[in-house]
KOLBA-620092 format. One line per field, with one value per residue: residue in one letter; x, y, z of N, C-alpha, C in turn. Coordinates in steps of 0.2 Angstrom, whole numbers, plus 2048, in hexadecimal, padded with zeros to 3 digits. Layout:
! residues N
type c(A  ...)
nxx c(X  ...)
nyy c(Y  ...)
nzz c(Z  ...)
caxx c(X  ...)
cayy c(Y  ...)
cazz c(Z  ...)
cxx c(X  ...)
cyy c(Y  ...)
czz c(Z  ...)
***
This chain:
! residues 313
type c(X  X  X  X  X  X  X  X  X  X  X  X  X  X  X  X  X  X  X  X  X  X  X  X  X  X  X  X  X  X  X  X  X  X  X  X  X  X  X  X  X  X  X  X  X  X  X  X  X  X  X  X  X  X  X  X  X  X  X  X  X  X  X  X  X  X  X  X  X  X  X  X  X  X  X  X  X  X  X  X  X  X  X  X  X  X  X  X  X  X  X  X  X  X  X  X  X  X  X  X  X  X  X  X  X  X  X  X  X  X  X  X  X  X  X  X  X  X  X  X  X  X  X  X  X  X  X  X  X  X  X  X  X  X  X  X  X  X  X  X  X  X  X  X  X  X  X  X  X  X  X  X  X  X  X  X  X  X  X  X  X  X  X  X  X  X  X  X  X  X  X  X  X  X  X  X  X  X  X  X  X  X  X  X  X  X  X  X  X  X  X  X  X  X  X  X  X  X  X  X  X  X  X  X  X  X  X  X  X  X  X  X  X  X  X  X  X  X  X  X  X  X  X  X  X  X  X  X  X  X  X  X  X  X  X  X  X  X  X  X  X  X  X  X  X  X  X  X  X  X  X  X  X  X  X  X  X  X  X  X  X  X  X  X  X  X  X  X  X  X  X  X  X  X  X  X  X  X  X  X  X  X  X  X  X  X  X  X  X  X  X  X  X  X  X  X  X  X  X  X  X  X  X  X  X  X  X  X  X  X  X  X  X)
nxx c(799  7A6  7B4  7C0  7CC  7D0  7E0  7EA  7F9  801  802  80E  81A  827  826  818  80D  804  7F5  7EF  7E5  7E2  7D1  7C5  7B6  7B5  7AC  7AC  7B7  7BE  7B8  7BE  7CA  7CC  7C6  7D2  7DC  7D9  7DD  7E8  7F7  7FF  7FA  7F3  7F6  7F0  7E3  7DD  7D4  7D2  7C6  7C3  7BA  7AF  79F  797  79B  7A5  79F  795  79E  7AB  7A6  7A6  7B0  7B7  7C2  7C7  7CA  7C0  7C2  7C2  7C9  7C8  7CD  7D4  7DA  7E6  7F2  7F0  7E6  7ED  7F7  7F1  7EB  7F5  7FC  7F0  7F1  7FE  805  818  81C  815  80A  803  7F6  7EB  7DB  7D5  7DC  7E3  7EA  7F8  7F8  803  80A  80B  811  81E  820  824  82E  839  839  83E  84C  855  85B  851  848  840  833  82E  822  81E  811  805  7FB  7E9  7E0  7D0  7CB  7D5  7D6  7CE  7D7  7D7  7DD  7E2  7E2  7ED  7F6  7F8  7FE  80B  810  80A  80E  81D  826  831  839  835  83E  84B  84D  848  845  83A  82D  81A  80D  802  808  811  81C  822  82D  826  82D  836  82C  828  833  837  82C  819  80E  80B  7FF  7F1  7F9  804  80C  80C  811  81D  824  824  82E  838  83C  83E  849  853  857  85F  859  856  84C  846  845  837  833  82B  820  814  805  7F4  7EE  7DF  7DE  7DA  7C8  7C4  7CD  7CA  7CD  7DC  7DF  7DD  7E5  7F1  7F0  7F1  7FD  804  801  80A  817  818  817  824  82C  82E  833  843  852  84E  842  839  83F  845  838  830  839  838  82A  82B  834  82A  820  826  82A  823  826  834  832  82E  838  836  828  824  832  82A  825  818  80F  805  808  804  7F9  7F6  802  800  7F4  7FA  803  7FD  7F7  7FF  803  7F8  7F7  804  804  7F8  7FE  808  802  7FC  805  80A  801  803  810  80D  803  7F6  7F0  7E9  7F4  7EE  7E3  7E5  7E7  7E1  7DA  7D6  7CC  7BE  7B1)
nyy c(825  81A  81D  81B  821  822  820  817  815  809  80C  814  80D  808  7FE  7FE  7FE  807  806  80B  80F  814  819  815  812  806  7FC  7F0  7E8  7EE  7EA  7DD  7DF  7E3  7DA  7D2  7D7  7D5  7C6  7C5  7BF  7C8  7D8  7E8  7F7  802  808  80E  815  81F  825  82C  834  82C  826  823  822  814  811  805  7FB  7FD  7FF  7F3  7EF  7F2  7F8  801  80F  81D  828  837  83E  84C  852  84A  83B  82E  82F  83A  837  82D  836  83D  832  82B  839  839  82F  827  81E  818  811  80F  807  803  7FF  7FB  7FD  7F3  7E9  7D9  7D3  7C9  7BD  7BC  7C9  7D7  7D0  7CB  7D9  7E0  7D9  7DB  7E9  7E9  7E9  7F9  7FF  7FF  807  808  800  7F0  7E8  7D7  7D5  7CB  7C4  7C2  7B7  7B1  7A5  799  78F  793  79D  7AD  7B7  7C3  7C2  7BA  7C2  7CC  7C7  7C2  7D1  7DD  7E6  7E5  7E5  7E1  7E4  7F2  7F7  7F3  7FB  805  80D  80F  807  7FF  809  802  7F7  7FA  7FE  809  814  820  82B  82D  82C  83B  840  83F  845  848  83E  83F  848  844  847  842  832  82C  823  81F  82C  830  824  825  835  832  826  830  836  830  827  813  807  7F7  7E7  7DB  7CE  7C5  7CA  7CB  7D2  7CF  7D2  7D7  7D0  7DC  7DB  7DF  7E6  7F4  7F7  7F5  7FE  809  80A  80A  815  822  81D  81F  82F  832  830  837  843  846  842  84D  856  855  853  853  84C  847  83E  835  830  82B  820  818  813  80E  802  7FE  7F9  7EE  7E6  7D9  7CC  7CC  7C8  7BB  7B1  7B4  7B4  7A5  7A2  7A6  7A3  7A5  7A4  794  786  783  78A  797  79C  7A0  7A7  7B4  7B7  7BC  7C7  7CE  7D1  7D9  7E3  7ED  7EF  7F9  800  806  80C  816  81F  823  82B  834  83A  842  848  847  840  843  848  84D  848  83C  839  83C  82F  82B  81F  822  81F)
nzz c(856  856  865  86C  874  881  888  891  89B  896  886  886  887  881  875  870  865  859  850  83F  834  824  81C  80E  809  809  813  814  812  81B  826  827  827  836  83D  839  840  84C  84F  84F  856  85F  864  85F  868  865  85A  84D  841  832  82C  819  815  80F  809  811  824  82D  839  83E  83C  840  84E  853  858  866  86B  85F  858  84F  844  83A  82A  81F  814  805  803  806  80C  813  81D  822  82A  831  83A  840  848  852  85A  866  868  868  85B  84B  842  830  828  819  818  810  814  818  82A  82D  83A  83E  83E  846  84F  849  842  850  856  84D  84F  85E  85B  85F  855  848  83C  833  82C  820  81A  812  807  801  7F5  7F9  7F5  7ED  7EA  7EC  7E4  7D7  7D0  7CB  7BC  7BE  7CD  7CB  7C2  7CD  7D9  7D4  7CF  7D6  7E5  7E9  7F3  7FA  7EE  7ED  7F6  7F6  7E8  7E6  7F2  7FC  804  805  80B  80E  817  821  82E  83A  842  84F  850  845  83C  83E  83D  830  82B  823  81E  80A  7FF  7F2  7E6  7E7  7E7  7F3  7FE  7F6  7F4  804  808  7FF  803  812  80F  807  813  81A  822  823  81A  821  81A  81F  81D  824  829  826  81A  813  804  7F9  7E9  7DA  7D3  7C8  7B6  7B6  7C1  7C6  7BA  7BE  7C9  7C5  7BB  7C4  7CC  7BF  7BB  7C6  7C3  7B7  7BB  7C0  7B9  7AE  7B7  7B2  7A8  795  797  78E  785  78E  795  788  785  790  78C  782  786  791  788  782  78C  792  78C  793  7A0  7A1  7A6  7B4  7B7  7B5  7BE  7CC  7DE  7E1  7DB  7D6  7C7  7B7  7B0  7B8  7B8  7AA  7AB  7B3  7A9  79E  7A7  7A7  79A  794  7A0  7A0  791  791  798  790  787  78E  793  787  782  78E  78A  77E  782  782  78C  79B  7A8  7B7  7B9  7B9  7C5  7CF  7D4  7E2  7EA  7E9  7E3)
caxx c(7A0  7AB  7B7  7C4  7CF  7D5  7E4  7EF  7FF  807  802  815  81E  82D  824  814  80A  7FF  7F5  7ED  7E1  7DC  7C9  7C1  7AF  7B5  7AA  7AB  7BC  7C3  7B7  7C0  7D1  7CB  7C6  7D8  7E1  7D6  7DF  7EF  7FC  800  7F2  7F6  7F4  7EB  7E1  7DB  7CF  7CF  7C2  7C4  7B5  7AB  798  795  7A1  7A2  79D  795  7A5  7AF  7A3  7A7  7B6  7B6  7CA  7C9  7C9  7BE  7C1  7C0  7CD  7C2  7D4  7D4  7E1  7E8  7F7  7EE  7E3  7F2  7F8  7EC  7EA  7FC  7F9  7EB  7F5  802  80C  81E  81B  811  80A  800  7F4  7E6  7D6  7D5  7E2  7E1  7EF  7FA  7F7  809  80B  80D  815  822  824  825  834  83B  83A  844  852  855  85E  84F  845  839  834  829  822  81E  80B  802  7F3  7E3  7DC  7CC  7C9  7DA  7D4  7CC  7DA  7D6  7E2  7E2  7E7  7F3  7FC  7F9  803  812  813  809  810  821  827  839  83D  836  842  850  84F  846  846  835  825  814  80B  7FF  80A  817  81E  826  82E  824  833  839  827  82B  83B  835  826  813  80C  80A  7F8  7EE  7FE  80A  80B  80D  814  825  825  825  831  83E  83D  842  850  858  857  862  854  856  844  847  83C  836  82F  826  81A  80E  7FE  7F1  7E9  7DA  7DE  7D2  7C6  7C4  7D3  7CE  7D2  7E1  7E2  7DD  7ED  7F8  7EE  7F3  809  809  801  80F  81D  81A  819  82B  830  82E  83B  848  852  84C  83E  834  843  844  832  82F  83D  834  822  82C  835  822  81B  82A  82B  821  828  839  82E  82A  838  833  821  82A  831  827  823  813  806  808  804  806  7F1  7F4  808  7FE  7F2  7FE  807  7F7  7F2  806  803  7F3  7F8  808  800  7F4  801  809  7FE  7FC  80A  80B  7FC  805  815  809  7FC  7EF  7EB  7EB  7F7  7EC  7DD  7E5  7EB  7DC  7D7  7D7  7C7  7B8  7AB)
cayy c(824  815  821  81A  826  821  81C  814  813  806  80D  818  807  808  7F9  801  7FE  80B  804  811  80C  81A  814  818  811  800  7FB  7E8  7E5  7F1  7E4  7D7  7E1  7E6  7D4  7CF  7D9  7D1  7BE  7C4  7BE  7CF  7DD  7EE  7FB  808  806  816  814  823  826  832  837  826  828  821  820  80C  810  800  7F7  7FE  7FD  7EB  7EE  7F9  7FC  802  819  81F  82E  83B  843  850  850  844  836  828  832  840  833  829  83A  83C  82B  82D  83E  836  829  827  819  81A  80E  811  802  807  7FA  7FC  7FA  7EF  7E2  7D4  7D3  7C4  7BD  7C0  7D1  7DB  7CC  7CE  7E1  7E2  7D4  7DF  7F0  7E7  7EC  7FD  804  7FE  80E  809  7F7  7F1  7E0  7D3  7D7  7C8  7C5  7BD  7B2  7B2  79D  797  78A  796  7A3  7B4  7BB  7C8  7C0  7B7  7C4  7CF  7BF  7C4  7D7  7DF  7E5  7DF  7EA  7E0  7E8  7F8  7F9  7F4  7FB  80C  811  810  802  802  809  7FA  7F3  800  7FE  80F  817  826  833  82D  832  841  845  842  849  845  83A  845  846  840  84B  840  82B  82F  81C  81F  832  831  821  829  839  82D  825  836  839  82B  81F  80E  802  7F1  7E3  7D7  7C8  7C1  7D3  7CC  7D3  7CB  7D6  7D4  7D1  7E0  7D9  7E3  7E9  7FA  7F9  7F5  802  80E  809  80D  81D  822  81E  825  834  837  82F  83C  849  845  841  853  85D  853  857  84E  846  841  839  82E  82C  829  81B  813  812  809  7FD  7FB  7F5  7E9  7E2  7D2  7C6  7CA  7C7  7B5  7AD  7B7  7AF  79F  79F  7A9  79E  7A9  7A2  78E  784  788  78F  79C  7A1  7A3  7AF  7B6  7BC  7BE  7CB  7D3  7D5  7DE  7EB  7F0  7F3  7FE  806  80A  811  81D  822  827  831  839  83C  845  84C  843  83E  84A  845  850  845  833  83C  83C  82A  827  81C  829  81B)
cazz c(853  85D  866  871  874  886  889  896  89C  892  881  886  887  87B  86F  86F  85E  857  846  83B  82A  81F  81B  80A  806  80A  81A  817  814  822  82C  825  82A  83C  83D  839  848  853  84E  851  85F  862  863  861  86D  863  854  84A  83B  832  824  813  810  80D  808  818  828  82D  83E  842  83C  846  857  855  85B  86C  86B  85A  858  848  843  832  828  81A  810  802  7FF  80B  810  81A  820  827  82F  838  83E  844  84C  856  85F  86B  868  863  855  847  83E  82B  824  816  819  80D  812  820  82B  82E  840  842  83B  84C  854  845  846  859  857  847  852  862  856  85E  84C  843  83D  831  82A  81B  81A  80E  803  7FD  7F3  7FB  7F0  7F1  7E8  7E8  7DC  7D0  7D1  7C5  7BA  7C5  7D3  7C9  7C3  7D4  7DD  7D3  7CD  7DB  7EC  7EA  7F8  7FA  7E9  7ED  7FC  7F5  7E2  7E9  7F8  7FE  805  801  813  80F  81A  824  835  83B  84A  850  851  83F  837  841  839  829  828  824  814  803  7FD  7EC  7E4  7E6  7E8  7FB  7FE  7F3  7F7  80A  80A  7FC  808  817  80E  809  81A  81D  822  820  81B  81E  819  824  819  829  82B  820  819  80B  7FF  7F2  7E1  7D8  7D1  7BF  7B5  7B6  7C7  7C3  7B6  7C2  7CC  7BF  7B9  7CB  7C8  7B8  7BB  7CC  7C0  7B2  7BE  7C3  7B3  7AC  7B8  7B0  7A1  790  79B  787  783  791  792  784  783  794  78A  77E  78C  792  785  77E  791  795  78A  799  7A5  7A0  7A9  7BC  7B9  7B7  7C6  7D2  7E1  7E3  7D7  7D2  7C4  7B1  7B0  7BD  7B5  7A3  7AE  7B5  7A4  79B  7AA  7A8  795  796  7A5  79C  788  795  79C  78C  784  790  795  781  785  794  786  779  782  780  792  7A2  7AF  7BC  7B7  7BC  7CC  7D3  7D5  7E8  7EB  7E9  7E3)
cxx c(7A4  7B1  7BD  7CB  7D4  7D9  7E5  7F4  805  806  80B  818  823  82B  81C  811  802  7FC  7EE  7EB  7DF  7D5  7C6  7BA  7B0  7B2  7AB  7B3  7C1  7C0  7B9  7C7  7CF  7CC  7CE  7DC  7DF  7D7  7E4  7F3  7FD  7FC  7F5  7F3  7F0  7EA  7DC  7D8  7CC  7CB  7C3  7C0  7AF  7A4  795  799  79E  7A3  79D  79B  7A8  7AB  7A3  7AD  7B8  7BF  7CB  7C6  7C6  7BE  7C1  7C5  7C8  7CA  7D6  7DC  7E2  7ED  7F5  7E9  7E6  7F6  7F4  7EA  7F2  7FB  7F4  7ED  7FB  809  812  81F  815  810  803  7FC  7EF  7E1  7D1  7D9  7E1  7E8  7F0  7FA  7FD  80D  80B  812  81C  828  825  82C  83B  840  83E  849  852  85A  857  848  840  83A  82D  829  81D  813  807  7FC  7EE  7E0  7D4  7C8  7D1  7DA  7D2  7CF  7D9  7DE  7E4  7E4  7EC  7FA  7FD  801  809  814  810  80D  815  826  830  83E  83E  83B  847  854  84E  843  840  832  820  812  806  801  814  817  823  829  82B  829  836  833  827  82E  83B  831  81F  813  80B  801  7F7  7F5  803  809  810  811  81C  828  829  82B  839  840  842  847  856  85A  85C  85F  856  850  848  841  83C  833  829  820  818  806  7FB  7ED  7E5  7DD  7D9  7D1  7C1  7CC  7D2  7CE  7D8  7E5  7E3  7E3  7F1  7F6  7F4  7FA  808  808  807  815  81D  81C  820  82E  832  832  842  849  851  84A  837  836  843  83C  82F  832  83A  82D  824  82D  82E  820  820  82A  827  823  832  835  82E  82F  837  82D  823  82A  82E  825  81D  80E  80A  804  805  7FF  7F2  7FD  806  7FA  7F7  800  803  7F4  7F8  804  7FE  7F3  7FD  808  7FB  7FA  807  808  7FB  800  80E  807  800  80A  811  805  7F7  7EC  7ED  7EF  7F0  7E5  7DF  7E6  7E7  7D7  7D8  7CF  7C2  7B1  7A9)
cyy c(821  81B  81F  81C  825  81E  81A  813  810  80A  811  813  808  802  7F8  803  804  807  809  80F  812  815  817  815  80B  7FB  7F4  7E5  7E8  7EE  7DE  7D8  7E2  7DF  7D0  7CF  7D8  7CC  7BF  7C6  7C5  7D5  7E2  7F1  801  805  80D  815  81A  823  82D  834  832  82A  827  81F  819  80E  80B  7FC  7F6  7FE  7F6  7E8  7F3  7FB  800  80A  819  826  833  840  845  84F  84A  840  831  829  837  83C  82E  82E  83D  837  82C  831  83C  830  829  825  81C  815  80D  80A  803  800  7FD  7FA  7F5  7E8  7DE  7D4  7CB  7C1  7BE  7C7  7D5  7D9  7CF  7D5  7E3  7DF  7D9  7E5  7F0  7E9  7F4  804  803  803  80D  803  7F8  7EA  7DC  7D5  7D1  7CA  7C1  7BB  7B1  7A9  79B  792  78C  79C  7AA  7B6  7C1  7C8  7BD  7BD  7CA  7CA  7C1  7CC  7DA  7DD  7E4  7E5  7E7  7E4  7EF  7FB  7F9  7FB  805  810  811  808  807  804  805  7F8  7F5  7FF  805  812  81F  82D  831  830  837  846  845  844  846  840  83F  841  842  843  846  837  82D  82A  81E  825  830  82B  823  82E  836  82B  829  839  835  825  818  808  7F9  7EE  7DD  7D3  7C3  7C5  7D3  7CE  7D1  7D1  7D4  7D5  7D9  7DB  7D9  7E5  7EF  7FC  7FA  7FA  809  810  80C  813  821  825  822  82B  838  836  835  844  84B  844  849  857  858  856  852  84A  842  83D  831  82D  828  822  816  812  80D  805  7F9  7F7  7EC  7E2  7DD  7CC  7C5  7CA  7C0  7B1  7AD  7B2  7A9  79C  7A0  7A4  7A0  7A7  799  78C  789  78D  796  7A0  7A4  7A9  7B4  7BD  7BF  7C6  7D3  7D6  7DC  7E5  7EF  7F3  7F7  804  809  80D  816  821  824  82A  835  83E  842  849  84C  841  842  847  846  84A  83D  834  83A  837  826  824  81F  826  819)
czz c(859  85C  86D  874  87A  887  88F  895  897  88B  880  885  87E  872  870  867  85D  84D  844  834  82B  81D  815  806  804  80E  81A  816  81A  825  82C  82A  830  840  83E  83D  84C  854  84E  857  860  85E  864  864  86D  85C  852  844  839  82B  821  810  80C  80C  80F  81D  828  836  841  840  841  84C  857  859  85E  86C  865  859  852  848  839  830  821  815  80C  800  807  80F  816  81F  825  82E  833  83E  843  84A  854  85C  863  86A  866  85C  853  842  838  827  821  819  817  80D  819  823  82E  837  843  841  841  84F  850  846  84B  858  853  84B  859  862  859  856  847  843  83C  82D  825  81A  813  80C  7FF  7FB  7F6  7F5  7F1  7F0  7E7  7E4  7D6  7D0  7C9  7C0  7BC  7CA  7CF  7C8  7C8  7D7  7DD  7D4  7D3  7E2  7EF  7ED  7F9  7F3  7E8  7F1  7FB  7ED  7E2  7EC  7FC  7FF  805  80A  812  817  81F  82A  835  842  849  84D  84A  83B  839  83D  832  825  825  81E  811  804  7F6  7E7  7E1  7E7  7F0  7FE  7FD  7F5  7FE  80B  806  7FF  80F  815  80B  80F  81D  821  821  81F  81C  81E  81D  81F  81C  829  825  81F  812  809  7FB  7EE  7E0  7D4  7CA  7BD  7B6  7BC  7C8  7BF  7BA  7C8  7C8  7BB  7BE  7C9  7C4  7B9  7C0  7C8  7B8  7B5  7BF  7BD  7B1  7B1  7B7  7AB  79C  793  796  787  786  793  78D  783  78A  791  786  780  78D  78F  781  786  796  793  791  7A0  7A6  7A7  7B3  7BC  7BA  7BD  7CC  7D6  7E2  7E0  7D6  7CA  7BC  7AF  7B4  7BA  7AE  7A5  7AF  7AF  79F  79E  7A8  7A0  794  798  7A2  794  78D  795  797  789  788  793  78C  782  788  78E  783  77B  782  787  796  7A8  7B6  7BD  7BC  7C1  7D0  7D5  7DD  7EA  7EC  7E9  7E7)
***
């Protein structure tokens, strides 16, 4: 197991980067991702690759690259796997990418420039999709492009970014404490905690990272099993939480035809073939997710069940 553990001096330096992927049973796109921090201007000082429990660790992966730590969290989910990657490193800033995602050649350069700023605590940058034909684009990517990821909304609208793509000061995930596990949507959890704490996220639109489309819808479905199971869980300590459930399930299903004029204009997909994907991919995912979010209502599907979808296959 690639083990690099020693350090040196600079790693103390006040703009010292630490980057940390959870790793789940992906060995060829975490070589795609590992591959990507190796092509940009500014190289971080520590790299920590922990795995969750994969069928097989990606040892050889990672020996491809001698700067890069692999280790084992037995604790399933992406957030204990992130605390630990943290835990294990030095730096005073913490930089959180999937192992699934490539990073932008300027993504470090970016949040090294961001974090100059000393007020600036915690930052969340921009989440594209990678294409994988941008000539023969999926419905999937199409409507990824638009509705996934859209991390400037999450920041402003509530309070949270995705850790996809999270730059952090050490002594602030400190003060607010670790990622939640499979329990909770660890993401929104841990960044809503921060901003109670009086936190502020900004978003960098330069601190970019490309994602895959999925390439089935019940990937997709599986995603939003996911939310809904954390969203009902949180519904239910309110008061009259059918009511208004119930009255979001009906939103749900009414709400793609107000969607049309967002596809429209997004600058994110072009062309009228990839905006009809797009809305074809919106209607779909949303009659999905009202009809189960009438389940959750009635009884008919188990929260505890959807909870439990952190990459296992």
């Amino acid at each position: 197991m690639p083990d690099t553990a020693s350090l040196t001096g600079f790693l103390h330096a006040a703009d010292a980067i630490a980057v940390v992927i959870p790793h789940l049973n992906q060995p060829d796109f975490l070589a795609r991702c590992l591959d990507s921090l190796a092509r940009m201007t500014r190289q971080p000082d520590e790299i920590v690759v922990v795995d969750n429990g994969s069928q097989q660790m990606p040892d050889a992966v990672c020996a491809k690259h001698p700067n890069v730590r692999l280790v084992q969290e037995r604790n399933p989910g992406p957030g204990p796997a992130r605390n630990l990657g943290a835990a294990l490193t030095t730096a005073p800033i913490l930089a959180f990418i999937d192992a699934d995602c490539l990073a932008d050649e300027s993504w470090l350069t970016q949040a090294a420039a961001a974090m100059a700023d000393p007020t600036a605590a915690i930052l969340g940058g921009d989440v594209r999709i990678a294409l994988a034909d941008p000539a023969r684009v999926t419905m999937l990517e199409a409507y990824e492009s638009i509705y996934a990821y859209r991390m400037d909304r999450y920041i402003t609208r509530e309070g949270f970014t995705g850790t996809g793509n999270l730059v952090v000061r050490r002594a602030v995930l400190n003060r607010v404490g670790p990622f939640g596990g499979l329990d909770v949507a660890e993401d929104r959890d841990w960044g809503q905690r921060a901003t109670k704490m009086g936190e502020v996220i900004r978003y960098i639109p330069g601190m970019k990272v490309y994602h895959p489309a999925r390439q089935q819808f019940s990937q997709l479905v599986q995603k939003w099993d996911r939310h809904m199971s954390h969203d009902i869980t949180r519904a239910r300590t309110r008061p009259l939480w059918q009511l208004r459930w119930g009255a979001k399930t009906l939103a749900m299903g009414a709400s793609p035809l107000a969607e049309i004029p967002r596809i429209i204009a997004s600058d994110r997909i072009t062309g009228l073939r990839q905006r009809a994907l797009a809305f074809a991919g919106l209607v779909r995912i949303r009659a999905y997710r009202a009809r189960r979010m009438t389940g959750l209502l009635v009884g008919t599907t188990d929260a505890q069940t959807l909870a439990g979808r952190w990459n296992r296959g």
